[in-house]
C-alpha positions as CSV (number, residue, x, y, z in Angstrom):
1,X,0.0,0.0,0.0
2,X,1.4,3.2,-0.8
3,X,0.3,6.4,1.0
4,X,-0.3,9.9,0.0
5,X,2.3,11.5,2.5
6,X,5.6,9.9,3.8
7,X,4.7,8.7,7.4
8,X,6.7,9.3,10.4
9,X,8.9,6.9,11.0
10,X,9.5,8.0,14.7
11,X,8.1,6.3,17.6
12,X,4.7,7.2,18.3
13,X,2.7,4.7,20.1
14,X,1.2,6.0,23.8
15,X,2.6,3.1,25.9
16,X,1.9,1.5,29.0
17,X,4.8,1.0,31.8
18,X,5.0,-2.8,30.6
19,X,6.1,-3.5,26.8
20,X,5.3,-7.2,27.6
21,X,3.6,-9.2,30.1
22,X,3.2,-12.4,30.1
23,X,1.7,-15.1,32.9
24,X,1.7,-18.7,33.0
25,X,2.8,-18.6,29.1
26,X,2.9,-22.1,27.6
27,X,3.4,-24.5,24.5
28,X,4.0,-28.0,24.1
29,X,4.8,-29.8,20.7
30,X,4.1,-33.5,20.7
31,X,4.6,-34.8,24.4
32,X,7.7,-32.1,24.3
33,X,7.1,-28.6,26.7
34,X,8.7,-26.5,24.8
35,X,7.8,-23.2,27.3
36,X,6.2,-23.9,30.3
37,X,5.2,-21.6,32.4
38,X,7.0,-18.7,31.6
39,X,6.1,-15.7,33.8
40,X,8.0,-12.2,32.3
41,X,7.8,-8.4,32.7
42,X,9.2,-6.3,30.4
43,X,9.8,-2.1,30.9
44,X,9.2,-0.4,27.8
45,X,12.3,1.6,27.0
46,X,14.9,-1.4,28.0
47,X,16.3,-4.4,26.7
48,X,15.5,-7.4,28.1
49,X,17.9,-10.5,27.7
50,X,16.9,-14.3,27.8
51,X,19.6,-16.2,28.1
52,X,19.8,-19.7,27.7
53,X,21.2,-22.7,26.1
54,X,20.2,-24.5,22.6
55,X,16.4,-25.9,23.1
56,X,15.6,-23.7,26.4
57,X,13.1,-22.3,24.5
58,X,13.9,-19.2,23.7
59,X,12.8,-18.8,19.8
60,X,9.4,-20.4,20.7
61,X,8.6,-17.9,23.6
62,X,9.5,-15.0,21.1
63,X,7.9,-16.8,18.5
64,X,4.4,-17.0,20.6
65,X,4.8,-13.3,21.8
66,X,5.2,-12.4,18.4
67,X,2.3,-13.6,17.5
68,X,3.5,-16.5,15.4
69,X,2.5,-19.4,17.6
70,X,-1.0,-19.6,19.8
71,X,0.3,-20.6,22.9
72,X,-1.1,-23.8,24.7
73,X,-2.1,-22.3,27.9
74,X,-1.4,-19.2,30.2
75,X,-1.5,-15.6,28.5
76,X,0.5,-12.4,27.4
77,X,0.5,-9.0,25.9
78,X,2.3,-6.4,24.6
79,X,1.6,-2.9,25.4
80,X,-1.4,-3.8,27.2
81,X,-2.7,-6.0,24.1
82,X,-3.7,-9.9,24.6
83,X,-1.3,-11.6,21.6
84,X,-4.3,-14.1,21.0
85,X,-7.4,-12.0,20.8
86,X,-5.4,-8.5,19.9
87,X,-3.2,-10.2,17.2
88,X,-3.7,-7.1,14.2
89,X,-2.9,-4.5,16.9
90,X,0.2,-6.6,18.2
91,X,2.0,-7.2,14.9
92,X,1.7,-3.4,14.2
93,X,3.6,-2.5,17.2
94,X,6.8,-5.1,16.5
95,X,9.5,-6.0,14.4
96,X,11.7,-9.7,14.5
97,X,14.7,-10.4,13.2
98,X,14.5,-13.8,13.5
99,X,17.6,-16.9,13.5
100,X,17.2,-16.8,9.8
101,X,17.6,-14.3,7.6
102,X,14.0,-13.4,5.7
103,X,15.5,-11.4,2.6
104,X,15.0,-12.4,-0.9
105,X,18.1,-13.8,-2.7
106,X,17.0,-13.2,-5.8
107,X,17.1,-9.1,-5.1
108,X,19.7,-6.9,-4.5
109,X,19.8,-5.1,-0.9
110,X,18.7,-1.6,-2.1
111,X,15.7,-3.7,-4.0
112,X,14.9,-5.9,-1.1
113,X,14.7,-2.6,1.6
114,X,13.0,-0.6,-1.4
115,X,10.3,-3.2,-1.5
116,X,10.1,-4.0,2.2
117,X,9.1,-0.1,2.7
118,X,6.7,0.0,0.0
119,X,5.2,-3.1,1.8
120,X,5.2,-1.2,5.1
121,X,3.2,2.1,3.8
122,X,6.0,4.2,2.5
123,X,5.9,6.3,-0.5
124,X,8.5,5.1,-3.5
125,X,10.8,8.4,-2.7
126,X,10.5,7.7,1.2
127,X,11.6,4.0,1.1
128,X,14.5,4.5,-1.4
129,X,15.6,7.1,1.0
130,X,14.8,5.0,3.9
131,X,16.7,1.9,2.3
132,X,19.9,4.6,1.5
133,X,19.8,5.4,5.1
134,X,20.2,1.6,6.5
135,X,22.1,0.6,3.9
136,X,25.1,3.3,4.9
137,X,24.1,2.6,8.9
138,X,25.1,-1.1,8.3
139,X,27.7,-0.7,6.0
140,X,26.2,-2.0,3.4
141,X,26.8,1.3,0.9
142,X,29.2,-1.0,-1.2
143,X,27.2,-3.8,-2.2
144,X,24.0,-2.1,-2.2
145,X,23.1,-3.3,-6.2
146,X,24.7,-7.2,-5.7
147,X,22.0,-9.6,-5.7
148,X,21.8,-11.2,-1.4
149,X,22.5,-14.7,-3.0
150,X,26.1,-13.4,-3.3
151,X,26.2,-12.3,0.5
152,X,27.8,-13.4,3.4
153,X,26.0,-14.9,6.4
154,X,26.9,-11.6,8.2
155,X,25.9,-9.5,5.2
156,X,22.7,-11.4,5.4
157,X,22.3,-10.9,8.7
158,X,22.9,-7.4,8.6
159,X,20.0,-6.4,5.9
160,X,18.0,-8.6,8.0
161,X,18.3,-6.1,10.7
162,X,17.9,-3.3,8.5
163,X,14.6,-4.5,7.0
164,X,13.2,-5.2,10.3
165,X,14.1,-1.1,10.8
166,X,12.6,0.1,8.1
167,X,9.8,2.0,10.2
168,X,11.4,1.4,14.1
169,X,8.2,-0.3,15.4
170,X,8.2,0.3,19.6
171,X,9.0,-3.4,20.1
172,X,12.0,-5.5,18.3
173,X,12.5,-9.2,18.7
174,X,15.7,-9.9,18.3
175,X,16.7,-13.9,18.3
176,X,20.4,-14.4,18.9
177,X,21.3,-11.3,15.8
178,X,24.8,-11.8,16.5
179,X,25.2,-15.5,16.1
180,X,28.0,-16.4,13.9
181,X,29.2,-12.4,13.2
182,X,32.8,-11.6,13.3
183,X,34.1,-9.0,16.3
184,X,33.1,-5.7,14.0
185,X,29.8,-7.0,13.1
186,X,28.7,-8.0,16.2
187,X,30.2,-4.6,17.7
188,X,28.4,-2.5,14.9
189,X,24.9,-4.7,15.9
190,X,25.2,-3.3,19.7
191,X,25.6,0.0,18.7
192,X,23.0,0.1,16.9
193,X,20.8,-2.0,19.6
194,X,21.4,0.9,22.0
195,X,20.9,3.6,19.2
196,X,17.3,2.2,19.4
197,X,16.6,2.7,22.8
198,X,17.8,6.1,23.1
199,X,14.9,6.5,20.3
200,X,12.5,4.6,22.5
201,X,12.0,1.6,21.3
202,X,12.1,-1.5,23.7
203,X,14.1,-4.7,22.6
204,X,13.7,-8.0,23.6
205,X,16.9,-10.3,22.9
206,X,17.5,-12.9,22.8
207,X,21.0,-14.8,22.7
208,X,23.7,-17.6,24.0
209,X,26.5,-15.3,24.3
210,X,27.3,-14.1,28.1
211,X,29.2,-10.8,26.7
212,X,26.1,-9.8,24.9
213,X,24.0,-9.9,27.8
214,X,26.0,-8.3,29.8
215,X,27.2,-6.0,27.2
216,X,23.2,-4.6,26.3
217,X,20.6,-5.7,28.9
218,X,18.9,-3.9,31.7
219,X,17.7,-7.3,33.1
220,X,18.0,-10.6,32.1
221,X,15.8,-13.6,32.5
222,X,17.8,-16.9,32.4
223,X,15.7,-19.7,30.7
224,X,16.5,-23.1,30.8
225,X,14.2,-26.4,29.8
226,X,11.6,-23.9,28.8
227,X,11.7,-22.6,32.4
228,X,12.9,-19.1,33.8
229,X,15.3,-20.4,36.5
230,X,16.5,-16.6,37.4
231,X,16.1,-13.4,36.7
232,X,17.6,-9.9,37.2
233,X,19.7,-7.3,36.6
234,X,23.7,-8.9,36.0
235,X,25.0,-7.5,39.1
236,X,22.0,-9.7,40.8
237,X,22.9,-12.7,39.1
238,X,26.1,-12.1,40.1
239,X,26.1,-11.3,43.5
240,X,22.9,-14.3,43.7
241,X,25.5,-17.4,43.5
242,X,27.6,-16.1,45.6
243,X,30.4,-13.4,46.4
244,X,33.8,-15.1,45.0
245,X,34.2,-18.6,42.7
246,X,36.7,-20.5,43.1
247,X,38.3,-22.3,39.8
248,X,40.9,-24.8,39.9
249,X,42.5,-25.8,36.8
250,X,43.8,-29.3,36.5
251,X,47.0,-30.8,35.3
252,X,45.2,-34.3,34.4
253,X,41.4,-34.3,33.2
254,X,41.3,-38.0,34.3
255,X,41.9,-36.5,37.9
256,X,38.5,-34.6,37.9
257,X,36.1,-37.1,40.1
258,X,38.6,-37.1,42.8
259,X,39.3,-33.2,42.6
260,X,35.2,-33.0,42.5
261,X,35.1,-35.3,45.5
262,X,37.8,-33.0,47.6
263,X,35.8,-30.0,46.8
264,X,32.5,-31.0,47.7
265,X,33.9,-32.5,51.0
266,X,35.2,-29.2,52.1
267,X,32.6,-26.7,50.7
268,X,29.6,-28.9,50.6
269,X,28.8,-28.1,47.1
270,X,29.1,-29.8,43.8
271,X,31.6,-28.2,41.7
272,X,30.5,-26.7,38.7
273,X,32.3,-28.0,35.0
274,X,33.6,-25.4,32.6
275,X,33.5,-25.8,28.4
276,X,36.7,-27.7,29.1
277,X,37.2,-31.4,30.8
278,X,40.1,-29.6,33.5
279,X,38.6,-26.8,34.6
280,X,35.5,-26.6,38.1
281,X,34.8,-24.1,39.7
282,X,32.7,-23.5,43.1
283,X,31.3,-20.6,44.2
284,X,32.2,-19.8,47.4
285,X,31.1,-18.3,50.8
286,X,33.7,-18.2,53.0
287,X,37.0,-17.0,51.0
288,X,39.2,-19.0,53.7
289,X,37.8,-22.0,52.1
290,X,39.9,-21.6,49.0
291,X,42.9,-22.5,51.3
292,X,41.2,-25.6,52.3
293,X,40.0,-26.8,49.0
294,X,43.7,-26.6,47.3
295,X,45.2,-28.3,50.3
296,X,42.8,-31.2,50.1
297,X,43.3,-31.6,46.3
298,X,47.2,-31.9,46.7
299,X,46.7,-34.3,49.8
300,X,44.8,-36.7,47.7
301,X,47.4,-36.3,45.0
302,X,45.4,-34.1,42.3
303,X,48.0,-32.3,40.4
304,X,47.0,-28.5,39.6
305,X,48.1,-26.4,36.6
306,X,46.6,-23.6,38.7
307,X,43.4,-22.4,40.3
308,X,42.2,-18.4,40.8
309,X,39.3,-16.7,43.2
310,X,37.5,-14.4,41.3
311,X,34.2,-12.2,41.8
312,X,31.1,-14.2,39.5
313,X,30.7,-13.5,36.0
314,X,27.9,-14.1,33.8
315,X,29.5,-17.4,32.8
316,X,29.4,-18.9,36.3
317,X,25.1,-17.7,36.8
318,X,24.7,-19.9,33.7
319,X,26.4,-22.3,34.8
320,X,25.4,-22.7,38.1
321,X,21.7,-22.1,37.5
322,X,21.8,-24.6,33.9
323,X,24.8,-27.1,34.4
324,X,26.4,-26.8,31.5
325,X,28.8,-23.8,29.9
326,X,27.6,-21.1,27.6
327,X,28.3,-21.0,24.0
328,X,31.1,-18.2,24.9
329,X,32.0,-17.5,28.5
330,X,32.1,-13.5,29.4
331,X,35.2,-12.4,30.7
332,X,36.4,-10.7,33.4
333,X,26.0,-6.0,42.6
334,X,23.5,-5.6,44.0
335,X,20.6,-7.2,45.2
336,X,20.0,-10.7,45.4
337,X,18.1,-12.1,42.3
338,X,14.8,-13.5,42.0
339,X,15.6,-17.5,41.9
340,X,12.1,-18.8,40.7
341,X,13.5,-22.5,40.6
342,X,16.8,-24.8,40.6
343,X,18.2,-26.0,36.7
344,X,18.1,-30.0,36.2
């Protein structure tokens, strides 16, 4: 549809304090639960994280918010809208980018953003000025006329983005955007993530990657088994497993049910496993117990290449709250977090 005037492409919606809001929200494929009972509350104006492994269910939550999936049971909306009975009104107030990019191959990127404005109300002038715009914001300038098929997977990913902000709707899905991007791509998509919410919008991300979290979020919601197992700001998360972690770096992998064994028996907890077989580490209460633990393992004969207390990162929350390392740990508080169940 093609208007008469070129539309604002500002936000303008009058919104509520809660971008989404959801309560009990459920789906099950098969005898699978894919999300069960998934309780959320997003601020508009912020970006909210959920952060979890492959199959946590992640892309089906955003999926049913969006609109794209009836859920099975429980409810949500999005700026005060049900996503079942308001559907029209929802899907004029979003944009997703989803895992996979929705372009058409067979056009070039000025052609595919051209036609993706026309789509979305624009005049002709308006979306070729619109699609010039993007195209220079994700660097794109150079291969604006080459057909996508000829793209990169980051290229791809890129004008995936910029369709999706053709008109800056007041709520973007984003479902992991960076995955797979080299350094300066993924850099360029977080500065243009945070360019958004200065303009208003609210985002909600999704992603595997601990730095990105960290990086962009005002709260996070970690989701594991189609569960929220946590949420909070990342200081909270932090601070909630504890104030130092202890990791301990072995000499011989083979070694790591007796250095398990000697940790537990001191601290009382089961160590935690890293993305490598050598590496546990155990959050700790009492620092003093550090001493203890490394005493133990060189009494039972565990060889150490060496071990470190740190304060919590990201990396240890998801570890200790799913049991199994992120796909990239972040490196290096407040308020406890809210702990709304324990990880299998």
């Amino acid at each position: 549809m093609t208007g008469t005037s070129e539309p604002q492409l500002e936000i303008i919606v009058e919104r509520p304090e809660l971008a989404i809001e959801t309560r009990g929200l459920g789906k099950t494929f098969g005898g699978m639960t894919a999300v069960d009972a998934v309780d959320l509350e997003v601020e508009a104006g912020t970006v909210f994280a959920l952060l979890g492994p492959n199959g946590a269910g992640k892309t089906t939550t955003v999926r049913m918010l969006a609109t794209l999936l009836r859920p099975d049971r429980g409810s949500a909306s999005v700026f005060g809208y049900d996503i079942v009975r308001d559907a029209t009104a929802v899907r004029s107030m979003i944009g997703l980018t989803g895992q996979y990019a929705a372009v058409d191959e067979n056009l070039t990127a000025v052609e595919n953003l051209r036609l993706f404005g026309q789509l979305l109300g624009l005049t002709h002038r308006a979306a070729a000025r619109r699609a010039t715009e993007l195209l220079e914001e994700f660097e794109l300038t150079g291969a604006a006329t080459r057909r996508v098929s000829t793209f990169s997977g980051g290229m791809r990913r890129r004008l995936d983005l910029a369709a999706t902000l053709i008109t800056v709707p007041p709520l973007i899905f984003l479902d992991e955007p960076t995955t797979g991007l080299d350094p300066h791509t993924r850099e360029r998509m977080w500065s243009v993530v945070r360019g958004l919410v200065d303009r208003g919008a609210t985002i909600l991300l999704t992603t595997q990657y601990l730095e990105e979290a960290d990086a962009l979020a005002d709260r996070i919601a970690v989701i594991d088994h189609g569960t929220v197992v946590a949420e909070g700001t990342a200081g909270e998360l932090k601070s909630s497993i504890g104030e130092e972690m202890l990791r301990i770096d072995l000499a011989d992998a083979g070694q790591r049910p007796l250095a398990d064994a000697a940790v537990e028996r001191i601290t009382g907890i089961t160590p935690l496993h890293g993305d490598t077989p050598d590496t546990l580490t155990v959050p700790l209460s009492d620092t003093d117990l550090a001493a203890e633990v490394i005493a133990a393992c060189r009494t039972s004969g565990i060889r150490l290449r060496g071990f470190a207390v740190d304060r919590p990162d990201l990396n240890s929350v998801f570890l200790a709250l799913t049991r199994q390392p992120a796909a990239t740990a972040s490196s290096a508080a407040t308020s406890p977090a809210v702990t709304r169940g324990s990880a299998s």
